[in-house]
C-alpha positions in Angstrom: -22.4 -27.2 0.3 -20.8 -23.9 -0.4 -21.5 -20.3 1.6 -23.6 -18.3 -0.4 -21.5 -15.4 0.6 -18.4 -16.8 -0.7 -19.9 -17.3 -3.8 -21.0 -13.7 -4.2 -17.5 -12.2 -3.8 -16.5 -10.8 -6.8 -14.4 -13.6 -8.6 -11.1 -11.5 -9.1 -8.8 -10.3 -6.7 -7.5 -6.5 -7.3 -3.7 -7.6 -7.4 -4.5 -10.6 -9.7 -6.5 -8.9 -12.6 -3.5 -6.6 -12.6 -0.8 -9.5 -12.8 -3.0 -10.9 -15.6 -3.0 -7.8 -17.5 0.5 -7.5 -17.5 1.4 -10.9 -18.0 -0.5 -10.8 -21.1 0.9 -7.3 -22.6 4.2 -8.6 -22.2 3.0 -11.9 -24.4 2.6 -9.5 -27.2 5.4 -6.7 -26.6 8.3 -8.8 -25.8 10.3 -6.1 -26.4 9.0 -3.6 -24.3 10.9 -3.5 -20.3 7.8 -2.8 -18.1 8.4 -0.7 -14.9 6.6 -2.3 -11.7 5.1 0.2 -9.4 2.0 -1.1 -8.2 2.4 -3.7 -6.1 4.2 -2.9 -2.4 6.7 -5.7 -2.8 10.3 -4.8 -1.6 13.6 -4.8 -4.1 16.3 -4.1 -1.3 18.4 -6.8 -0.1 17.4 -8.2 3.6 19.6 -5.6 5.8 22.7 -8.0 6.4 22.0 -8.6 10.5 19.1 -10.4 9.0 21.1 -12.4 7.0 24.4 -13.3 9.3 21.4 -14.3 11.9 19.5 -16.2 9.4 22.8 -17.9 9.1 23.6 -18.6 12.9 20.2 -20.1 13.2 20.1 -22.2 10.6 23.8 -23.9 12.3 21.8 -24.1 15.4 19.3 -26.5 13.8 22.1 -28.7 12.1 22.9 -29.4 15.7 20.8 -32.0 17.8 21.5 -29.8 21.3 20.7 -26.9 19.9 17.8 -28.0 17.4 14.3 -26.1 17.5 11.3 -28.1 17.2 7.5 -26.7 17.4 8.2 -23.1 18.8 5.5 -21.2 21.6 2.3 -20.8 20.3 2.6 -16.9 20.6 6.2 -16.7 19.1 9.6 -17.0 20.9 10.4 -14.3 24.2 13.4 -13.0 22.7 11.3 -11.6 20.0 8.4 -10.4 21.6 10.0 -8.8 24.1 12.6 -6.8 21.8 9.1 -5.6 19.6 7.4 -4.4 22.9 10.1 -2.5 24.3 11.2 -1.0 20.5 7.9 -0.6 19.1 5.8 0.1 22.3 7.3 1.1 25.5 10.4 3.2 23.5 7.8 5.7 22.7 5.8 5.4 26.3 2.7 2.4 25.1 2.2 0.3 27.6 2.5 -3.0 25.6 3.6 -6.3 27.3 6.0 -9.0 26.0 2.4 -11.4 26.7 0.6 -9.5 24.5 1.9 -10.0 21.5 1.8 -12.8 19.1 4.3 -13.8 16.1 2.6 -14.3 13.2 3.7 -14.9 9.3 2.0 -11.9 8.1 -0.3 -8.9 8.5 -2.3 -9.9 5.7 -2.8 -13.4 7.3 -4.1 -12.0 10.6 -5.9 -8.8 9.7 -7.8 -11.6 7.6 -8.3 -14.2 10.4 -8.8 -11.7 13.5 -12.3 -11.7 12.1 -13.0 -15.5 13.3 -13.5 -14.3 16.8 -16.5 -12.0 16.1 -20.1 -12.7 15.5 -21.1 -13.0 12.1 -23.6 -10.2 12.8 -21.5 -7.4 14.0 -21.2 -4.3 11.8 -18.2 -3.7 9.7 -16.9 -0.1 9.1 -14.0 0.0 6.7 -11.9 3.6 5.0 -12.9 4.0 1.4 -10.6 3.3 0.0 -9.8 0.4 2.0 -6.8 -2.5 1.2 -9.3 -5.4 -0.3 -8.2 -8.1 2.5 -10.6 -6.4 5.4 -13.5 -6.1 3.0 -13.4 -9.7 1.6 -12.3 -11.8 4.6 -15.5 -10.4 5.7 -17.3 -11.4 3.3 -16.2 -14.9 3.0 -17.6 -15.0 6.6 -20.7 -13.6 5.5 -20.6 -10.6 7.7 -21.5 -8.5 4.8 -24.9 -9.3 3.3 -24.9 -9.7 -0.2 -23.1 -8.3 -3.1 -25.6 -5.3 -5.2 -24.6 -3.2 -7.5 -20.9 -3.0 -6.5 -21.8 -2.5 -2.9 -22.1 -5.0 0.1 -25.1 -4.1 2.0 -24.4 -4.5 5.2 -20.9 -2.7 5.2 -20.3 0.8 6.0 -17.8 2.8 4.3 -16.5 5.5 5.9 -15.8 8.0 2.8 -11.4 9.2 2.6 -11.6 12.4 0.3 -9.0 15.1 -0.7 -11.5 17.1 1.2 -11.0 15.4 4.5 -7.2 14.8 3.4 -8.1 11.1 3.4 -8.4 10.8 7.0 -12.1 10.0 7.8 -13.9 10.9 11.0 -15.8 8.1 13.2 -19.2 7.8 11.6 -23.1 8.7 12.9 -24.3 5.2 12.7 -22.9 2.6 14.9 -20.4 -0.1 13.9 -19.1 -3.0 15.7 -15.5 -3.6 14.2 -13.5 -0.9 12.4 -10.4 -1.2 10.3 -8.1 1.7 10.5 -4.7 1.4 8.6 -2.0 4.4 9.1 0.3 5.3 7.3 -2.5 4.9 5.1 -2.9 1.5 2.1 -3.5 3.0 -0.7 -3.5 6.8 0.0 -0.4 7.1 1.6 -2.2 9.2 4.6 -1.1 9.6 7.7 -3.6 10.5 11.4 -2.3 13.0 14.3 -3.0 12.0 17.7 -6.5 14.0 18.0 -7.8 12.3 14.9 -6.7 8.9 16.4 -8.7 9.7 19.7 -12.0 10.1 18.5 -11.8 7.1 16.9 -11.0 5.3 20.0 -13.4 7.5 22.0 -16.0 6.5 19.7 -14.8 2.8 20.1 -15.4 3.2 23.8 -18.5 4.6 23.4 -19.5 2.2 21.1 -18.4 -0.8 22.8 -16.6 -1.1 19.4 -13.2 -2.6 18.6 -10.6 -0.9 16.1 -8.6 -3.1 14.0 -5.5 -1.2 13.3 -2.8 -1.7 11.3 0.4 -0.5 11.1 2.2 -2.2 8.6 3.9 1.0 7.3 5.1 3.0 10.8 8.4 2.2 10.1 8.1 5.0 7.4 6.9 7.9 9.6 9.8 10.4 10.1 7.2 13.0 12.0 7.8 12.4 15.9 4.1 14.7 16.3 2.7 11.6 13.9 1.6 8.5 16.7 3.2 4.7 14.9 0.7 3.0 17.3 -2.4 2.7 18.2 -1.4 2.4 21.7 0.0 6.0 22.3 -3.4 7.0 22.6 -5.2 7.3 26.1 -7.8 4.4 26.1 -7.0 2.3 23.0 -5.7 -0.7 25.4 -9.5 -1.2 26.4 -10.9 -1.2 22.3 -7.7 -2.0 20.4 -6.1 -4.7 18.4 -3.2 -3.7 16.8 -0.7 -5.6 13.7 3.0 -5.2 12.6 5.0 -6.1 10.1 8.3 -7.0 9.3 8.1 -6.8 5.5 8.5 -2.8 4.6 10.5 -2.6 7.8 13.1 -5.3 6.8 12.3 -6.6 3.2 10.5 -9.9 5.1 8.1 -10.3 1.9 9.6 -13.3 1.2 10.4 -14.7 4.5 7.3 -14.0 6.5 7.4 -12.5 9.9 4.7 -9.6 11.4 3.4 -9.7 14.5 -0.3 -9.1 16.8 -1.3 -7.2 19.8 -3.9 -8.2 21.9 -4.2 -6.5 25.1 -5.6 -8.2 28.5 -7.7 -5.0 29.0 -9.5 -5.7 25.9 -12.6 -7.1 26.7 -15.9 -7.8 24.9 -19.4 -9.3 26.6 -17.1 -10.1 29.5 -14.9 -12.2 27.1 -10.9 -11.4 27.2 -10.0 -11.1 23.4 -6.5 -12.1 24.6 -7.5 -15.5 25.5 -9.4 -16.0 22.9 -7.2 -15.0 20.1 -4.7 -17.4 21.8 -6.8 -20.4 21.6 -7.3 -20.1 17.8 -4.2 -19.5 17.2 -2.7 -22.8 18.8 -5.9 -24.5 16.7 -4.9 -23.3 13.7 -1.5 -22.1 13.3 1.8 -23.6 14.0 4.2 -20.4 14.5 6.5 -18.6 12.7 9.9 -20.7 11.9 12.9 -19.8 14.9 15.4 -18.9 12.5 12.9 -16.1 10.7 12.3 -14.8 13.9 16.2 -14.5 15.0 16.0 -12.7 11.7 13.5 -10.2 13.0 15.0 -9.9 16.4 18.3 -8.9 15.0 16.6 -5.6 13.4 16.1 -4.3 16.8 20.1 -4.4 17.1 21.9 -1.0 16.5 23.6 -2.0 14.0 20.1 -3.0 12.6 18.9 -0.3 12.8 21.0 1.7 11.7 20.6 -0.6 8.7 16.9 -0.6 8.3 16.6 2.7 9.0 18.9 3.1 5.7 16.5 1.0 3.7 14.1 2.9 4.5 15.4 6.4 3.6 16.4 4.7 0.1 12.6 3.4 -0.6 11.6 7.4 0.8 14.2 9.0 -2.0 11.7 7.5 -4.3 8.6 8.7 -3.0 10.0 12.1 -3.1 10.9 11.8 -6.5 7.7 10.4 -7.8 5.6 12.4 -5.9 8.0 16.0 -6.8 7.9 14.5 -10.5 3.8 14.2 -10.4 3.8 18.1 -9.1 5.9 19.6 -11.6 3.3 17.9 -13.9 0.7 19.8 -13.0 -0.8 16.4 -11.4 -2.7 16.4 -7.6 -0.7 14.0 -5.5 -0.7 13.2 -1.5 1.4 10.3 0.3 5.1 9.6 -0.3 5.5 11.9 2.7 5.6 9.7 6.0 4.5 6.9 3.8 5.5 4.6 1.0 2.9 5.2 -1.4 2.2 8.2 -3.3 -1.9 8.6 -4.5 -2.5 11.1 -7.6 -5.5 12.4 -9.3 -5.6 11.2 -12.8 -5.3 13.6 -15.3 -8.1 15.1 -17.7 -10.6 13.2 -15.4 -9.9 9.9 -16.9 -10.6 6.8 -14.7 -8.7 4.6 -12.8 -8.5 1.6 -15.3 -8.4 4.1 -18.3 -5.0 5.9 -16.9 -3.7 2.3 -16.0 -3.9 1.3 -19.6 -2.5 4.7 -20.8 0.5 4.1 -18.5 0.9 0.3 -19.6 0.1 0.9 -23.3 2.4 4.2 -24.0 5.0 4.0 -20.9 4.9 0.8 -20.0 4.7 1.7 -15.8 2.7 0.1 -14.0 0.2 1.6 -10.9 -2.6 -0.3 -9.3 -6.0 1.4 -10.2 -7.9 3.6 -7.1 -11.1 2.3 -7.8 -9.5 -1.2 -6.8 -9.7 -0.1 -3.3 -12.9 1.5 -3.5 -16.1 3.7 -5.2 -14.0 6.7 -3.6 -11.2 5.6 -5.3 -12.2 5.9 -8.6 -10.2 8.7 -10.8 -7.2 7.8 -8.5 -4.2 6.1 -9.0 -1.4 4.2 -6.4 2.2 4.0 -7.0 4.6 2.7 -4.9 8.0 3.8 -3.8 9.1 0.6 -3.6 11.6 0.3 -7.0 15.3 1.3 -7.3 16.3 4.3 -7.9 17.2 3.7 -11.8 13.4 2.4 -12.4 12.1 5.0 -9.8 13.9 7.8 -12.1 13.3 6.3 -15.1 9.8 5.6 -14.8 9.3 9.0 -13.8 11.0 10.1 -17.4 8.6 8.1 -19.1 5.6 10.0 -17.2 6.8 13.2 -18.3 6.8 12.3 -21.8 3.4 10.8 -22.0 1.7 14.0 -19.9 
């Protein structure tokens, strides 16, 4: 028998239809050299402490005394220890090397995290929202059914150029809400008030925020908080997830990371313990060597190297999003954020301006209304090219608009 929720999610993924699309222009314009900007995936080479220790620990397993076998169910100490004293207690969050656990992906676990709740708590998700929060959701059929475009038992809370994309907690109560900052697709960023109420609410509320902050590598503001944790509070309502893959490039070699705090505590039930004991049910850690990988980014040298990456991959949001201006065109991100979100031009929508851009420039953006009804007449790119396709791509716009 199959979930009648499951069946009711819509049958194609955002990122698919889009692969798809392309796949099938190229078919018939061979000739044509399509510029990717749409999905998030990185084009820089691993920064090279990644590699040398990539290298070191792959010896170490050719070697039976110094082999690794099935690894701690949370991840290795080294590791977790160097992310809560970089990530955490560098910029005065009280996060414990216990409280974090090694994963193989923010996508994987802001998708799973959902297993410990009750199928009837209220979701709130940003609109527009990354896909993965809504539909993991709805495979667990949290979300009602599917009418008209709309689940009915989510609620959106509405991201608008009038709010600056940065929504406010909402009137109605919710039971689990996704916050992601620097913001997936707008590119938005949230100041330390705007991150309070939203935990004030969730303590209120007896709510927990599910926050990720796959992007903070990106935020250059020291006023702008990276974690969750830097607000008074959000220990007590708070899970938070990292990511090494726009920190490092670790698209391809999977590494992120999840914190659970001891203080978190719902109907008397420590979410710590709990996320613990699925996690040695159903996953079987991260592999050593990718997480001597990670740990080595926490080096000087490494970062001193990511932080290079990083500046490259911000060269091009400046440029895309400078390019978009002196078009005339509205555009926010690309500024403490890898992602720039426009306004597409002469009211077209999203789809419409995706097929302009594929058809007569060959660039490709993921559509807004992908991520959302408050998406719609947007548009995502992504800073995450080279330079020479950032530039170029860019040229192409101009002539087209």
């Amino acid at each position: 028998m199959i979930q009648t929720s499951v069946l009711e999610i819509p049958a194609s993924y955002l990122f698919s239809d889009i692969g798809k699309q392309v796949a099938a222009y190229q078919a018939s314009h061979p000739d044509k050299r399509v510029i990717r900007m749409g999905i998030g995936d990185v084009t820089r080479p691993l920064p090279r402490v990644c590699i040398d220790a990539l290298h070191k620990a792959t010896d170490e397993m050719a070697s039976a005394d110094t082999l690794r076998g099935y690894g701690p169910d949370q991840g290795y100490e080294f590791l977790r220890d160097a992310i809560a004293r970089n990530e955490y207690q560098s910029r005065g969050a009280t996060i414990y090397p216990d409280e974090i656990f090694v994963s193989d992906g923010a996508k994987s676990d802001s998708a799973n995290i959902q297993e410990l709740f009750d199928v009837d708590s209220i979701v709130g998700v940003t609109d527009p929202v990354y896909p993965v929060y809504v539909d993991s959701n709805a495979m667990a059929g949290r979300l009602g059914h599917y009418l008209n475009g709309d689940w009915t038992r989510l609620v959106t809370f509405p991201c608008t150029e009038e709010n600056g994309f940065v929504a406010s907690p909402p009137r109605k109560e919710v039971s689990l809400i996704y916050l992601c900052f620097p913001n997936n697709p707008t590119g938005a960023t949230a100041s330390a008030s705007q991150l309070k109420a939203w935990v004030d609410y969730a303590l209120d509320h007896r709510a927990v925020i599910l926050y990720d902050a796959a992007y903070r590598a990106y935020i250059t503001n020291p006023d702008i908080p990276r974690s969750i944790y830097e607000i008074e509070g959000a220990r007590e309502c708070a899970i938070e997830f990292g990511s090494f893959s726009k920190t490092a490039g670790f698209t391809g070699l999977r590494c992120s990371w999840t914190v659970v705090p001891k203080d978190l505590r719902i109907d008397n039930a420590s979410l710590h313990a709990l996320w613990a004991r699925r996690q040695a049910t159903k996953f079987n850690g991260t592999p050593y060597i990718v997480q001597r990988a990670a740990e080595a980014i926490y080096t000087e040298e490494g970062k001193a190297q990511v932080e290079r990456v990083i500046g490259y991959y911000m060269e091009n949001a400046a440029r895309i999003r400078g390019a978009l201006e002196a078009l005339g065109l509205t555009a926010s991100g690309g500024v403490n954020a890898p992602y720039v979100w426009l306004k597409c031009p002469d009211d077209q929508s999203s789809w419409a301006f995706f097929d302009r851009l594929l058809n007569e420039a060959q660039v490709i953006g993921t559509p807004g209304s992908g991520f959302g009804a408050c998406g719609e007449g947007y548009f995502r790119l992504t800073a995450f090219g080279s330079h020479e396709d950032t530039i170029e791509a860019m040229d192409r716009l101009r002539k087209i608009l």
